[in-house]
C-alpha positions as CSV (number, residue, x, y, z in Angstrom):
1,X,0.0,0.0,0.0
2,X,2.7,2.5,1.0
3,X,6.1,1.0,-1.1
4,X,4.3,-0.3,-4.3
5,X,4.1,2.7,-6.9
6,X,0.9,3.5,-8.4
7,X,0.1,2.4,-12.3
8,X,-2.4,3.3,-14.7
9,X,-2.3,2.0,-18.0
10,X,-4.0,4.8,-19.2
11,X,-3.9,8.5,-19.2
12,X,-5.0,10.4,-16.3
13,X,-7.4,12.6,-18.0
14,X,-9.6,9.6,-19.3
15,X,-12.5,9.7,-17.0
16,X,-14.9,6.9,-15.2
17,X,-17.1,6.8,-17.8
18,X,-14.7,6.7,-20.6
19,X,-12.6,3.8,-19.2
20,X,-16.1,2.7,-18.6
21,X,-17.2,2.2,-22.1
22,X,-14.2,0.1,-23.0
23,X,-15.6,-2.9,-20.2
24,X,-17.5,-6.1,-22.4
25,X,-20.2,-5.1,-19.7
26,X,-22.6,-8.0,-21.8
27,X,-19.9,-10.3,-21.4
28,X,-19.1,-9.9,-18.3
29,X,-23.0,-10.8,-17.3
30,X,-23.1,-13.5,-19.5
31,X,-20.4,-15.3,-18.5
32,X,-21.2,-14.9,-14.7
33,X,-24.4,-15.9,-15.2
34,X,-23.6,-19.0,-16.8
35,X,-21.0,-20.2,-14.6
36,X,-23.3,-19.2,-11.3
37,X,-25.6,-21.2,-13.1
38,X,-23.7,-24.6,-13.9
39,X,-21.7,-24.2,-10.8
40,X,-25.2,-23.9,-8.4
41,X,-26.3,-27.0,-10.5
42,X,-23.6,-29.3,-9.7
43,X,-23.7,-28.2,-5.8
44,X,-27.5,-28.8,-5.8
45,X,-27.5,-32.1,-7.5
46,X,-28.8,-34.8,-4.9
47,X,-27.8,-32.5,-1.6
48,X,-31.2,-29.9,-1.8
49,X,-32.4,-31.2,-5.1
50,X,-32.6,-34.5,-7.1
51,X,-30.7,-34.6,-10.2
52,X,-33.5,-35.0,-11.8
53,X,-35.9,-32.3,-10.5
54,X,-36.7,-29.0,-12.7
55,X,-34.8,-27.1,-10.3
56,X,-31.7,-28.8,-11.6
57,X,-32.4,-29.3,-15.0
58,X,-33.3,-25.8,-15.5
59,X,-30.1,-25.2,-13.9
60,X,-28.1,-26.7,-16.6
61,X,-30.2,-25.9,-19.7
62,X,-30.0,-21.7,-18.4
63,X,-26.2,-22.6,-17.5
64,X,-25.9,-24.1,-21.4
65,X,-28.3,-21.2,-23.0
66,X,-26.7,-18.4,-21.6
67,X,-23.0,-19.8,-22.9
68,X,-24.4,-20.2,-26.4
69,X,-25.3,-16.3,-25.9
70,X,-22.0,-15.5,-24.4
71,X,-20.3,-17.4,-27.1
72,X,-22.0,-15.8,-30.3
73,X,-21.9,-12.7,-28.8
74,X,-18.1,-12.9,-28.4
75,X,-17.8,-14.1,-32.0
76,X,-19.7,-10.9,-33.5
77,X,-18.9,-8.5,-30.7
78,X,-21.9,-7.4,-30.1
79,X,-22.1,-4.1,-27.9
80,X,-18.5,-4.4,-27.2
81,X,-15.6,-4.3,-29.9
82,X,-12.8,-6.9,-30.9
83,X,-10.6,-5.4,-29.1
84,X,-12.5,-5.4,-26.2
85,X,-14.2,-8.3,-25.8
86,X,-14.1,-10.6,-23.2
87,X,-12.7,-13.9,-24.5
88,X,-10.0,-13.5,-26.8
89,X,-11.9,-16.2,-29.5
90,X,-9.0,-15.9,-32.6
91,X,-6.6,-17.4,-29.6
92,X,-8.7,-21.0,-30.1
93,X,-7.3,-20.5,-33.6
94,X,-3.8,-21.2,-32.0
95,X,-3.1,-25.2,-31.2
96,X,-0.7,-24.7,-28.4
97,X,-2.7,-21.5,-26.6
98,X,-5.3,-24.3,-26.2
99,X,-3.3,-27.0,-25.1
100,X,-1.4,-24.8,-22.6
101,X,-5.3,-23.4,-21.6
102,X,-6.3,-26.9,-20.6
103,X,-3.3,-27.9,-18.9
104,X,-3.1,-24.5,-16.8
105,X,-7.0,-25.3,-15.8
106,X,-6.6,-29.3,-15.3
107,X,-3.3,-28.4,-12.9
108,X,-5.3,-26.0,-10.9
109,X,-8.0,-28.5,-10.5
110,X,-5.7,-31.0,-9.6
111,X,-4.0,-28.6,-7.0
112,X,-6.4,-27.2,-5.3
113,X,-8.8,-29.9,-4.8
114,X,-5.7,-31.3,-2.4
115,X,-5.0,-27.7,-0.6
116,X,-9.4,-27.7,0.2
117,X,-10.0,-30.9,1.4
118,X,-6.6,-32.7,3.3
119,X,-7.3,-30.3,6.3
120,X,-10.7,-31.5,6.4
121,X,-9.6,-35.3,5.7
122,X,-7.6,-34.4,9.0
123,X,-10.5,-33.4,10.8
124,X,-12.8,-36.0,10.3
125,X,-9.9,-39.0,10.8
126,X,-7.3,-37.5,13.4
127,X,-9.5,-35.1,15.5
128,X,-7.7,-31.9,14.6
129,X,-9.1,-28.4,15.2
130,X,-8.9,-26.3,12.2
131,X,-5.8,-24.6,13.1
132,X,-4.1,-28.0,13.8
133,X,-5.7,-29.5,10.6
134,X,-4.2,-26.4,8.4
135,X,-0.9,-27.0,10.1
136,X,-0.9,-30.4,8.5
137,X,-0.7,-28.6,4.8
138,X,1.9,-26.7,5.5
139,X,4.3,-29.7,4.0
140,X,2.4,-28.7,-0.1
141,X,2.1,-24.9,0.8
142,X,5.7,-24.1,1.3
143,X,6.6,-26.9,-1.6
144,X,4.3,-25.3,-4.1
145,X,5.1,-21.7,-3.2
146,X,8.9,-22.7,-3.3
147,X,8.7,-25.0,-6.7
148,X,6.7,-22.2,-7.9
149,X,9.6,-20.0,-7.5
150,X,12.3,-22.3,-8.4
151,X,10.4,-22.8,-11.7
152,X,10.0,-19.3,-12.6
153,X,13.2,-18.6,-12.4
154,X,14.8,-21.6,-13.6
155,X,12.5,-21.7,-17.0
156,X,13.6,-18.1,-17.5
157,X,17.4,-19.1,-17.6
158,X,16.6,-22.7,-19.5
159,X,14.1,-21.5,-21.9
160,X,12.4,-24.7,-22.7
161,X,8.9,-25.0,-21.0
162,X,8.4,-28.8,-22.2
163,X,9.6,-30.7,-19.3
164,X,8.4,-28.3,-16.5
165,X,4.6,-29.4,-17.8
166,X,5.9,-33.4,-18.5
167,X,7.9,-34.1,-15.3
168,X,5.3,-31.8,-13.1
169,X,2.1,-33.4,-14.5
170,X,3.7,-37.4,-13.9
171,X,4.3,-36.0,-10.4
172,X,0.9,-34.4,-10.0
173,X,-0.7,-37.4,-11.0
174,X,1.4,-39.8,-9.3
175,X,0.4,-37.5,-6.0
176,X,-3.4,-37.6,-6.3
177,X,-3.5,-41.1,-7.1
178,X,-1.9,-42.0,-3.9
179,X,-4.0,-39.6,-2.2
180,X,-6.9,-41.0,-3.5
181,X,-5.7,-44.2,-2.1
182,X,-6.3,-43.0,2.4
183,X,-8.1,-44.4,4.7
184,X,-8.6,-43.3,8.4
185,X,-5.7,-45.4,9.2
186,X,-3.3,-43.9,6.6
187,X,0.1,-43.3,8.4
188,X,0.9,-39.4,8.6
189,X,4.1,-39.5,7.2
190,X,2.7,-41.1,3.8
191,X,0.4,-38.3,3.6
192,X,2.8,-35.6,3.8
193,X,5.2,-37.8,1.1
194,X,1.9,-37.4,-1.0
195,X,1.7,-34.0,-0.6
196,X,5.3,-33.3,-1.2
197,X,4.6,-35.0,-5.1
198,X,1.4,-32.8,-5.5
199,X,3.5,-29.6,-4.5
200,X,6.7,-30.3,-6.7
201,X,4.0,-31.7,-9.5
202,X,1.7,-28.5,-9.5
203,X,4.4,-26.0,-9.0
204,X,6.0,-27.0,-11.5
205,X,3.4,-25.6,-14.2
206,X,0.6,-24.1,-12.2
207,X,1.7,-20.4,-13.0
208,X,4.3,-21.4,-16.2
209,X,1.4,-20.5,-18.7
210,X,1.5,-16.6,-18.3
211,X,4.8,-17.0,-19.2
212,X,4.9,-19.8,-21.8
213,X,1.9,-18.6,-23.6
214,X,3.5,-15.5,-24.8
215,X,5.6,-17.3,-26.9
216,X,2.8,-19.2,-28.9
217,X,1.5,-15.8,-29.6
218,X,2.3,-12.5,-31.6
219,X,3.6,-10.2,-29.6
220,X,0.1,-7.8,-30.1
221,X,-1.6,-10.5,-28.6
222,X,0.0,-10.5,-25.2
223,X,-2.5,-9.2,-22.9
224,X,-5.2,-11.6,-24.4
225,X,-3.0,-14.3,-23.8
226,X,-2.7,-13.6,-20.5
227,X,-6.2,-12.8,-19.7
228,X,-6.5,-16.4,-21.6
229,X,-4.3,-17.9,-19.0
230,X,-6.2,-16.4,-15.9
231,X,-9.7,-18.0,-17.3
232,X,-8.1,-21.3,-18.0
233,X,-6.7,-20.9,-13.8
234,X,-10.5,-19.5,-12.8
235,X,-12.0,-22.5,-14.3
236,X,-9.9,-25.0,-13.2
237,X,-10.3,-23.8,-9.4
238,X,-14.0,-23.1,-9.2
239,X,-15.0,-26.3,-11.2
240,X,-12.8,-28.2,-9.5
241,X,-13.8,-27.6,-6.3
242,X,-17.3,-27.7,-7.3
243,X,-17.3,-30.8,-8.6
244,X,-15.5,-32.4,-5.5
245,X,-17.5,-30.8,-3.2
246,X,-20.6,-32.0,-5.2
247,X,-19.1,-35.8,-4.7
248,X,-18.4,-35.1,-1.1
249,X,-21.6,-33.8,-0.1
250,X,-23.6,-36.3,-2.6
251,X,-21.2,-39.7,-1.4
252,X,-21.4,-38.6,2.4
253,X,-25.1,-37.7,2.5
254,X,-26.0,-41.0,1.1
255,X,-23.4,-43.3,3.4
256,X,-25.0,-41.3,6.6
257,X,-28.3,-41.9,5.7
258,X,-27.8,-45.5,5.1
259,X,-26.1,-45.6,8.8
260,X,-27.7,-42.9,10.4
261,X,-31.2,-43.4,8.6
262,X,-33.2,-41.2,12.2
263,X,-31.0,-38.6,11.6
264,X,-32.3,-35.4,9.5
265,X,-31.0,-33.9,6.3
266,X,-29.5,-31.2,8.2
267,X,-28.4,-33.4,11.1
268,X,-26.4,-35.4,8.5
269,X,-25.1,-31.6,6.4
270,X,-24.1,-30.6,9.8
271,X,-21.9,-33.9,10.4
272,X,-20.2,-33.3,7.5
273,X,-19.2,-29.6,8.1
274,X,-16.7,-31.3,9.8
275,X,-15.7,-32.5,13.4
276,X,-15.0,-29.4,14.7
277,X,-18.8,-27.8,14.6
278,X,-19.0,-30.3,17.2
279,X,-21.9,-31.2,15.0
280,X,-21.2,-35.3,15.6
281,X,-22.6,-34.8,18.8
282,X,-25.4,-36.1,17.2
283,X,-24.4,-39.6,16.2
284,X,-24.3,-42.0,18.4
285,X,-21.6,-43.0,20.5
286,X,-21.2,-46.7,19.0
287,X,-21.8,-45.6,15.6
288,X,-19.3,-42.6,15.5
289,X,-16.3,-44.4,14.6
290,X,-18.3,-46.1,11.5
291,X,-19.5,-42.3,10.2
292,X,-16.0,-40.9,10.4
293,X,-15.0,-43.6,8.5
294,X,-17.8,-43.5,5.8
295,X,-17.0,-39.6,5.3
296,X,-13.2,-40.1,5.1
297,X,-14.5,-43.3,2.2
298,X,-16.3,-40.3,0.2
299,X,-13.7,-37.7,0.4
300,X,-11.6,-40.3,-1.2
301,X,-13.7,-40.6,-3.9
302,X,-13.3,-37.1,-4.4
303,X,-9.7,-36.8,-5.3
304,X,-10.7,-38.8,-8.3
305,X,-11.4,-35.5,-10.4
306,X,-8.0,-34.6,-9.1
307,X,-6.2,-37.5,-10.6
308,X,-8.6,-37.8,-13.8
309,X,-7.4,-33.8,-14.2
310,X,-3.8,-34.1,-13.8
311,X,-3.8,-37.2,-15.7
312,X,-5.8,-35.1,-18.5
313,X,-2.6,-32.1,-18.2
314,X,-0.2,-34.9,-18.1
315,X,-1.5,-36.0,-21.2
316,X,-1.9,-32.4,-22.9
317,X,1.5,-31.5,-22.4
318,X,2.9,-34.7,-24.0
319,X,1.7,-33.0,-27.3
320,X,3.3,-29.9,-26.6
321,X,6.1,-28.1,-28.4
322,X,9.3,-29.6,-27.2
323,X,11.7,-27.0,-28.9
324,X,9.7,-23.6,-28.1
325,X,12.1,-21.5,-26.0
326,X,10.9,-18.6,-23.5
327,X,13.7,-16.6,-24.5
328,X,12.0,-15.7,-27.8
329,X,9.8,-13.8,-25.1
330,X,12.8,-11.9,-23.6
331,X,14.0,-10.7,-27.2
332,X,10.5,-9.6,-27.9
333,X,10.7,-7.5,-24.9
């Protein structure tokens, strides 16, 4: 706030309303709309509404309608202008901007789901508070903050992007398949080897694309590239998590109700908020250890969009350009 000097892109004179009229403001409605709308869908599904109910379906189909809009309106630029536009569209013209877009999204999915739900895997098997539960992260944070470093820097010097995305999506996947694999008995140490791969895997190409995009791209093209990068990153996160948190509500609602069958809807949504809510209180004392162990069963089943997506950006980057080097983006500068 104090150190950081101030910068505006653009002129000081050019008021509010100017700067105003260069925002895609239809864009920007349509595409928040639809991804409230898909995103509200798959967190509904079976846990307030049944997949099959209008409220869902209608759900989807507004989610899918109002992404056709957003989508033609983007291809004609209607009440924006090219160069303004919210989605830079010629950019899916360009075979490696895509296949970097879907490995920068997949990786963030396969990240974060991880980062979200091992503090609450610790909860519900170990006991931990949430302060003692976030503690038991710390082993990926400082990884992936550190690999994420180490890559920036080193990639800059190398120039080849290649085997950052290869060697880091193996190890990604490699990572979320073993986690995938714990029980409540699962040995501590083997969790924090787990989340050791996941770290070096994800650091390794979680922020490479705003770098390695640029050189797939003329050099006019820059910002769009980057604000290409930062919607693959948005996606991967929020769909991600969506859709684990839609298997962990959906798997732990229906193992609960099969052991817990007196116990309301809300009884059972409380349970899993996690031990800490002291919300278990409510199951009984012989049938506690058996409900911890049929939530820690579903949150396994929800690292398998984790490995399915880092096994999808291990796979994208395989096709990759092996010879592309990031210097090309320092002589450009």
């Amino acid at each position: 706030m104090f150190l950081l000097p101030a910068f505006d892109p653009q002129p000081r004179e050019v008021t509010f309303k100017q700067r105003a009229k260069n925002f895609d403001f239809v864009g920007a409605i349509l595409s928040i709309a639809s991804i409230i709308c898909l995103v509200m869908a798959i967190n509904f599904g079976d846990a307030l509404y049944p997949w099959k109910s209008g409220q869902i379906i209608g759900l989807f189909c507004a989610s899918f309608v109002l992404l056709l809009i957003f989508a033609v309106q983007q291809n004609f630029s209607w009440f924006t202008t090219v160069e303004e536009r919210m989605f830079p569209c010629h950019l899916l013209k360009v075979k490696e901007a895509n296949l970097l877009f879907v490995a920068t999204a997949c990786c963030n999915a396969a990240g974060f789901l991880p980062i979200y739900y091992i503090p609450i895997y610790f909860q519900f098997s170990r006991g931990d508070d949430a302060l003692q539960a976030a503690v038991r992260l710390l082993p990926l944070i400082i990884l992936l903050s550190v690999t994420i470093i180490a890559q920036g820097y080193l990639m800059s010097k190398l120039g080849y992007y290649y085997p950052w995305y290869v060697v880091g999506g193996a190890l990604l996947l490699a990572g979320d398949v073993l986690l995938a694999s714990v029980d409540e008995n699962t040995r501590v140490a083997k969790i924090y080897g787990y989340e050791i791969l996941i770290a070096i895997g994800a650091g390794a190409f979680i922020q490479a694309g705003y770098a390695t995009i640029q050189t797939v791209v003329a050099p006019a093209d820059t910002s769009y590239a980057i604000a290409f990068m930062m919607l693959a990153q948005f996606i991967g996160i929020v769909f991600g998590l969506s859709i684990g948190g839609a298997i962990f509500i959906n798997e732990g609602l229906k193992s609960l109700h099969t052991l817990l069958p007196d116990l309301t809807d809300a009884q059972l949504r409380g349970v899993l908020s996690g031990t800490s809510s002291h919300a278990v209180d409510v199951v009984p004392e012989a049938l506690r250890a058996q409900a911890l162990s049929a939530i820690v069963d579903s949150l396994q089943k929800l690292f398998i969009p984790a490995y399915v997506a880092a096994a999808i950006a291990f796979i994208v980057s395989i096709f990759l350009k092996v010879s592309v080097l990031l210097l090309q983006v320092q002589e450009n500068e």
